[in-house]
Backbone as ProteinMPNN parsed JSONL, in Angstrom:
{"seq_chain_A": "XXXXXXXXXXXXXXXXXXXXXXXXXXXXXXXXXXXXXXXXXXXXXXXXXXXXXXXXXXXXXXXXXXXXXXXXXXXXXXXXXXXXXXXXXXXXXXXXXXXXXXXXXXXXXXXXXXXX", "coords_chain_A": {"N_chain_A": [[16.187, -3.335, -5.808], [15.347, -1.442, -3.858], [16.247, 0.908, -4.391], [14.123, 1.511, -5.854], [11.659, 1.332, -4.329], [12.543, 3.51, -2.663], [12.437, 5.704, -4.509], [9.789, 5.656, -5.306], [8.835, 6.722, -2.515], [9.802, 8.724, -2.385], [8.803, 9.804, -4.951], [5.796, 10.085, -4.118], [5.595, 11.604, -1.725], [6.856, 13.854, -2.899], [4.182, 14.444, -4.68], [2.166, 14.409, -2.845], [3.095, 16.993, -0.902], [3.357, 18.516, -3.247], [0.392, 18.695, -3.829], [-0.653, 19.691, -1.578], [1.261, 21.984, -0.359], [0.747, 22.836, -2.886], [-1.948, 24.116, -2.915], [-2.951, 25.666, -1.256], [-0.557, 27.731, -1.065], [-0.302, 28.801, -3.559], [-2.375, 27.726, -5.486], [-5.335, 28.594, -3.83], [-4.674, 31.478, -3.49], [-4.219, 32.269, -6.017], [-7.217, 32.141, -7.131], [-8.671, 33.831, -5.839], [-8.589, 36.201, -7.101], [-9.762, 38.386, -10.283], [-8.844, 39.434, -12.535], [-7.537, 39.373, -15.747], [-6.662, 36.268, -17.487], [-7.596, 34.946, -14.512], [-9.632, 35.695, -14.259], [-12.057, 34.525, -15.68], [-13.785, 31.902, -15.187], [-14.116, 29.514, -16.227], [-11.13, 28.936, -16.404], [-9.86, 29.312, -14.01], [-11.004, 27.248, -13.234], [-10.055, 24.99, -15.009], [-7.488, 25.226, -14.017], [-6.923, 24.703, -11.633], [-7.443, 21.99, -11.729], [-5.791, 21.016, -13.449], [-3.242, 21.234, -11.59], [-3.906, 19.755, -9.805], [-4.155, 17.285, -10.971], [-1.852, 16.943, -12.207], [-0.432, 16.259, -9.369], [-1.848, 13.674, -9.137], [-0.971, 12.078, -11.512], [2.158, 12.224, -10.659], [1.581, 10.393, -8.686], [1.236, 7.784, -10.566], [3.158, 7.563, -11.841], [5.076, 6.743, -9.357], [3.824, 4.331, -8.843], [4.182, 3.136, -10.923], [6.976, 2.562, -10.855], [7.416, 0.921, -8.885], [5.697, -1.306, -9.564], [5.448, -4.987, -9.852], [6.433, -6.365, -12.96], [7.433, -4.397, -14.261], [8.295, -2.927, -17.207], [12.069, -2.583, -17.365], [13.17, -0.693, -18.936], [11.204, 1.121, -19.255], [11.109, 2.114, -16.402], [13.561, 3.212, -16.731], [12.587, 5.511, -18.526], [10.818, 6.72, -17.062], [12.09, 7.5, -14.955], [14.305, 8.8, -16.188], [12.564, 11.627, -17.103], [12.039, 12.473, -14.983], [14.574, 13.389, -13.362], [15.495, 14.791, -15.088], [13.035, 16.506, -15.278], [13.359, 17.768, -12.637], [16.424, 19.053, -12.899], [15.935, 20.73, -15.164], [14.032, 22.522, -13.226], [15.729, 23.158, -11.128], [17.804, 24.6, -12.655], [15.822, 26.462, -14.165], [14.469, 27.847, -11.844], [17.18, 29.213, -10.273], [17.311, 27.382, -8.313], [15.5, 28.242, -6.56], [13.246, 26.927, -5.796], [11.439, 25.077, -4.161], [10.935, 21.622, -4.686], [12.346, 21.262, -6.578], [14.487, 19.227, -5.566], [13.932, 16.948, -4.907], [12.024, 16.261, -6.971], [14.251, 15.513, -8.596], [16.308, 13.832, -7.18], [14.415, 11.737, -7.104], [14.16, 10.816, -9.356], [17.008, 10.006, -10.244], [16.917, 8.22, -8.241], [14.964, 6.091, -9.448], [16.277, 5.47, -12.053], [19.063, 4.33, -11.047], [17.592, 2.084, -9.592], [16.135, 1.07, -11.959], [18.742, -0.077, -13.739], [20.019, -1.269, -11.833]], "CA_chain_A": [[14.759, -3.083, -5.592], [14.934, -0.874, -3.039], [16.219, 1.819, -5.168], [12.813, 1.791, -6.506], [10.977, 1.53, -3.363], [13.063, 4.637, -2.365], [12.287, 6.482, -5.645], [8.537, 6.002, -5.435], [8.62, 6.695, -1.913], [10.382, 10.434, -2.853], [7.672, 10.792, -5.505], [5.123, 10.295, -3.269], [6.242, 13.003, -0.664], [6.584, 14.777, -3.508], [3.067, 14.486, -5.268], [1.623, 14.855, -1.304], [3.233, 18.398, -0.897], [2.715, 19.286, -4.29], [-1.054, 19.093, -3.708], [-1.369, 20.49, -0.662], [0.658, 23.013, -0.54], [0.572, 23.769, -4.076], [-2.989, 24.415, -3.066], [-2.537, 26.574, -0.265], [0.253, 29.04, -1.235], [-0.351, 29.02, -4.939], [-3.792, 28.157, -6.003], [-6.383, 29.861, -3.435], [-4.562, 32.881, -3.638], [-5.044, 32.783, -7.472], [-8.244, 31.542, -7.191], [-9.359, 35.275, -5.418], [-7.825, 37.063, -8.389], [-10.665, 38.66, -10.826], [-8.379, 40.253, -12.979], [-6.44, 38.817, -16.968], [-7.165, 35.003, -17.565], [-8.43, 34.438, -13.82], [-11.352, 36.425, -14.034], [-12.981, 33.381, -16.495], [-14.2, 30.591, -14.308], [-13.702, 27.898, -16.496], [-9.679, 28.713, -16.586], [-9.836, 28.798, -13.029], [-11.083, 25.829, -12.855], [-9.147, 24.108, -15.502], [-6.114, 25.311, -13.107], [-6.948, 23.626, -10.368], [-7.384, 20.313, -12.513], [-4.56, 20.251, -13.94], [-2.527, 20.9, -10.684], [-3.99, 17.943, -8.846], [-4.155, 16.0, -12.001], [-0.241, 16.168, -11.865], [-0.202, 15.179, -8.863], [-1.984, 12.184, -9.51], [0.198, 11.364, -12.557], [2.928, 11.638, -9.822], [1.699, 9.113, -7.994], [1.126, 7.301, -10.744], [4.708, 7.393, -11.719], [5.395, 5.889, -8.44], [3.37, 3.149, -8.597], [4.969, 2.229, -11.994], [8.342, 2.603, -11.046], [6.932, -0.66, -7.963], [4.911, -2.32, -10.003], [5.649, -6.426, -10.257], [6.728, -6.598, -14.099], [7.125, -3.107, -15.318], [9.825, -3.25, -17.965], [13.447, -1.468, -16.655], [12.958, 0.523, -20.103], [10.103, 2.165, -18.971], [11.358, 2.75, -15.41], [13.687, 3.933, -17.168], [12.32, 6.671, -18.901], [10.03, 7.996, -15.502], [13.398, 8.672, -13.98], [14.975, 10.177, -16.728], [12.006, 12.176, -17.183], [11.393, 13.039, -13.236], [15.923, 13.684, -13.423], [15.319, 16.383, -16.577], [12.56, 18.115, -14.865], [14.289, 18.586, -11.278], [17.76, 19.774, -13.285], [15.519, 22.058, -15.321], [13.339, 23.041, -12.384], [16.374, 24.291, -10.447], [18.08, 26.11, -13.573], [15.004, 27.693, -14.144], [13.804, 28.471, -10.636], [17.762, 29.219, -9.663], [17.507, 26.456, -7.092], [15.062, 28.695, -5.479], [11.652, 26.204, -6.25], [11.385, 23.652, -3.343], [10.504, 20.516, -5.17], [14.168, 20.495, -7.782], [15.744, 18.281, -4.955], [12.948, 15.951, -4.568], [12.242, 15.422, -8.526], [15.647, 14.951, -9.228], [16.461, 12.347, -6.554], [13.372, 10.47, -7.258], [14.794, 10.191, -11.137], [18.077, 9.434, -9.94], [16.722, 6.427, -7.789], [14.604, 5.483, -10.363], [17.27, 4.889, -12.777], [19.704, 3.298, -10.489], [16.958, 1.058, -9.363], [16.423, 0.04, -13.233], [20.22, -0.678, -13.78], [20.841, -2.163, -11.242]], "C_chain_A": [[14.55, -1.947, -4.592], [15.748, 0.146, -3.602], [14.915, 2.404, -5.748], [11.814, 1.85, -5.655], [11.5, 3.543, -3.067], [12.949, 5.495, -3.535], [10.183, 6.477, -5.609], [8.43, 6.487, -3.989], [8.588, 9.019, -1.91], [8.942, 11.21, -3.618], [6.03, 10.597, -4.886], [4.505, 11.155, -2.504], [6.01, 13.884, -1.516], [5.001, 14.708, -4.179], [2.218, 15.464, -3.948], [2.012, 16.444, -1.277], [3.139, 19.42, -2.263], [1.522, 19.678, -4.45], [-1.157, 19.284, -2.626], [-0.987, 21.804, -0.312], [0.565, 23.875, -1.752], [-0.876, 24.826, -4.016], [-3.47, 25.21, -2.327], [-1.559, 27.853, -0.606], [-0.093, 29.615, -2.555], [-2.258, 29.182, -5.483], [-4.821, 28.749, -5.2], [-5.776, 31.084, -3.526], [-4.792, 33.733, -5.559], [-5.969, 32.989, -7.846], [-9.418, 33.07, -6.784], [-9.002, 36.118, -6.341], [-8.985, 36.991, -9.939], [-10.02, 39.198, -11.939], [-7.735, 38.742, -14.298], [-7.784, 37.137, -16.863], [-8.466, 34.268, -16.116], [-9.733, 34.903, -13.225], [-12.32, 35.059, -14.909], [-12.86, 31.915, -15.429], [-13.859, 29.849, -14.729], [-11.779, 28.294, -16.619], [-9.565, 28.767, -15.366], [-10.059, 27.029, -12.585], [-10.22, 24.602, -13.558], [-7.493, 24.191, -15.102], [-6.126, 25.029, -12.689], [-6.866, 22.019, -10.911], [-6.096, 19.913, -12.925], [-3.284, 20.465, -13.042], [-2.779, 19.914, -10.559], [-4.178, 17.302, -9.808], [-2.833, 15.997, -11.965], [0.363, 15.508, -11.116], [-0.331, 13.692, -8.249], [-0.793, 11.496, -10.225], [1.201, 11.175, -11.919], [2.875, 10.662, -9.155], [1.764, 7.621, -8.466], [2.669, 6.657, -11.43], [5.31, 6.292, -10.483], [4.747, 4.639, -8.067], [3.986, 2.087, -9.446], [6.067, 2.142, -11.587], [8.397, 0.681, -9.666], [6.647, -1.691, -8.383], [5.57, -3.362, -10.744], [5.497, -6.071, -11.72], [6.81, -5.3, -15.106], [8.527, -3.149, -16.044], [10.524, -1.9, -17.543], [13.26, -0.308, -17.963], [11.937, 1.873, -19.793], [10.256, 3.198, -17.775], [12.714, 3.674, -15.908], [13.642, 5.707, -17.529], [11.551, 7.333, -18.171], [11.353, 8.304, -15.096], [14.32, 9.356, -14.676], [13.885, 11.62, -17.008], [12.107, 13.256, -15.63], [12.86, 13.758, -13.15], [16.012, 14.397, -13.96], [14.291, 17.006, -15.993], [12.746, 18.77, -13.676], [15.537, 18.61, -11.971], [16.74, 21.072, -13.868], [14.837, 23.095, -14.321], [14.817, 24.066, -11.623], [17.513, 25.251, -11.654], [17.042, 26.882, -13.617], [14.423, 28.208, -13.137], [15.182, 29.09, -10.041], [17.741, 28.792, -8.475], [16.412, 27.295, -6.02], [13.554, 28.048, -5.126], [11.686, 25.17, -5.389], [11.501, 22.481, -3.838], [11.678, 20.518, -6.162], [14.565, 19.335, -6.877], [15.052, 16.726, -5.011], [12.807, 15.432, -5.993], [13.406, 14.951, -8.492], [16.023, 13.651, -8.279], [15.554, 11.618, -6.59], [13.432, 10.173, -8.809], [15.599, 9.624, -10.782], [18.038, 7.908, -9.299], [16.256, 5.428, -8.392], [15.388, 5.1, -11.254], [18.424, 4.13, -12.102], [18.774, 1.708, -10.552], [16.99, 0.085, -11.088], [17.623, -0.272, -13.811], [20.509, -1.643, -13.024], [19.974, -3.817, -11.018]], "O_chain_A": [[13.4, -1.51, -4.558], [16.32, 0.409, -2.544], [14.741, 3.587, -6.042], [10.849, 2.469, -6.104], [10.796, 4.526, -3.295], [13.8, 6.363, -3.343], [9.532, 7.463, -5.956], [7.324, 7.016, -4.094], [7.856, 9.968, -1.628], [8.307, 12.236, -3.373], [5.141, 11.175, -5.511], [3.314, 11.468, -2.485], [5.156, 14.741, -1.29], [4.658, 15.745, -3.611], [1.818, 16.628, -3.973], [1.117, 17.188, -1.679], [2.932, 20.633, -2.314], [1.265, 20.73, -5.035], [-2.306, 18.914, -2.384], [-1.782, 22.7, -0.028], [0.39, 25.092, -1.812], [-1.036, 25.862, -4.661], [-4.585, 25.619, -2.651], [-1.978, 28.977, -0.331], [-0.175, 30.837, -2.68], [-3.009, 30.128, -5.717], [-5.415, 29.608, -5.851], [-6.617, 31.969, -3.686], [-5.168, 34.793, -6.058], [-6.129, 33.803, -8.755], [-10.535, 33.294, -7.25], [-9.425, 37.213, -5.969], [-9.11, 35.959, -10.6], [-10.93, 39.624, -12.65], [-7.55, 37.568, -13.978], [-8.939, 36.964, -16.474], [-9.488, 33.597, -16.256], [-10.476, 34.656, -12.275], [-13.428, 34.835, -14.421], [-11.903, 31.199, -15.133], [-13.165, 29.094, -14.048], [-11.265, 27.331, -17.188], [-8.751, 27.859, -15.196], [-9.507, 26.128, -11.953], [-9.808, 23.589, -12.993], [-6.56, 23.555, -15.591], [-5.046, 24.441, -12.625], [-6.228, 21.103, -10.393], [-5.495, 18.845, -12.804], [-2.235, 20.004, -13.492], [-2.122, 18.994, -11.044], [-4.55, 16.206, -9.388], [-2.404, 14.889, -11.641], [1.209, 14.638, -11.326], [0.324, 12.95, -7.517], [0.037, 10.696, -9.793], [1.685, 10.067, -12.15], [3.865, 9.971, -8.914], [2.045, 6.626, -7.798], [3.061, 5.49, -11.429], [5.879, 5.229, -10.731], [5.092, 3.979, -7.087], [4.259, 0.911, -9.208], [6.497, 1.16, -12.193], [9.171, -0.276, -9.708], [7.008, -2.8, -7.988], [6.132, -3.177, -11.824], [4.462, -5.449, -11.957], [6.424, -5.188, -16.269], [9.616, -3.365, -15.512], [10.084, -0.76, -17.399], [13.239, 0.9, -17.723], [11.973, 3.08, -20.033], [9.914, 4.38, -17.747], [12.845, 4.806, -15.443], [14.262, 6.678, -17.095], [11.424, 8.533, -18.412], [11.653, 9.483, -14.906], [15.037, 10.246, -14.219], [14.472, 12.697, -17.117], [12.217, 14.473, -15.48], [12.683, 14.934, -12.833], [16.836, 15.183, -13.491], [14.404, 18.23, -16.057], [12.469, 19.954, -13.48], [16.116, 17.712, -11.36], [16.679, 22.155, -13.287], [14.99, 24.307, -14.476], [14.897, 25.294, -11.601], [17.898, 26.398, -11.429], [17.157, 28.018, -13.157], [13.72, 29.179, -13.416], [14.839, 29.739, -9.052], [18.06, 29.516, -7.532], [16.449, 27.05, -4.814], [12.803, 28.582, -4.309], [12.029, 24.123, -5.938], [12.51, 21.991, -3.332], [11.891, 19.376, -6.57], [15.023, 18.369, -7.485], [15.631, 15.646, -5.132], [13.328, 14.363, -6.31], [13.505, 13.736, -8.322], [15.99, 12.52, -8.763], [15.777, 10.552, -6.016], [12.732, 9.31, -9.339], [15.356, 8.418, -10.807], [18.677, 6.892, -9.573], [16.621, 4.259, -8.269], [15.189, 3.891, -11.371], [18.765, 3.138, -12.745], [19.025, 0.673, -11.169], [17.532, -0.984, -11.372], [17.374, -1.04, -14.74], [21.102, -2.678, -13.33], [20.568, -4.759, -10.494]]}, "name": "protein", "num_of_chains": 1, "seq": "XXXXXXXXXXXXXXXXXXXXXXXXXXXXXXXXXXXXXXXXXXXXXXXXXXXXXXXXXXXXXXXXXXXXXXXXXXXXXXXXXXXXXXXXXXXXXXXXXXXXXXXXXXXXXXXXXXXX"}
């Protein structure tokens, strides 16, 4: 169990710095940008949504991976999911994308936790 405490606790942390400072380094500086796609307001805005809507869904990940009666199948498949997109994150960022170490060990715990 405490594989899974320690796996939602990761994606947590991670959701938390994903929205703040995703929202700080990344989106206001897009957000001043008049130019291609972010000159149209509504795609601005549907950028910002669907940042912090991920990192809802992160949290919501971590609530499932806690939550009294969630079948191991399911926890499961959040930590192979969360484990495949921190491996791809640091192939495709060459390890240089903050957040690979953090997905990936919050898959990794997640799947221990449901094994074990």
């Amino acid at each position: 169990m405490i594989w899974l405490w320690l796996s939602a606790a990761f994606m947590v942390t991670t959701a938390i710095v994903h929205g703040v400072l995703g929202e700080r380094r990344l989106i206001q500086p897009l957000m001043t940008l008049d130019q291609g796609v972010m000159g149209v307001d509504l795609a601005r805005k549907v950028f910002r949504l669907a940042w912090h809507a991920l990192s809802l869904l992160m949290l919501v990940s971590a609530a499932s991976v806690v939550w009294p009666g969630t079948p191991h199948r399911l926890i499961l498949l959040i930590g192979a999911a969360w484990t495949a997109t921190g491996l791809f994150d640091a192939a495709y960022t060459r390890g240089k994308h903050i957040g690979w170490p953090f997905l990936t060990a919050s898959g990794i715990f997640a799947v221990i936790g449901a094994l074990t």
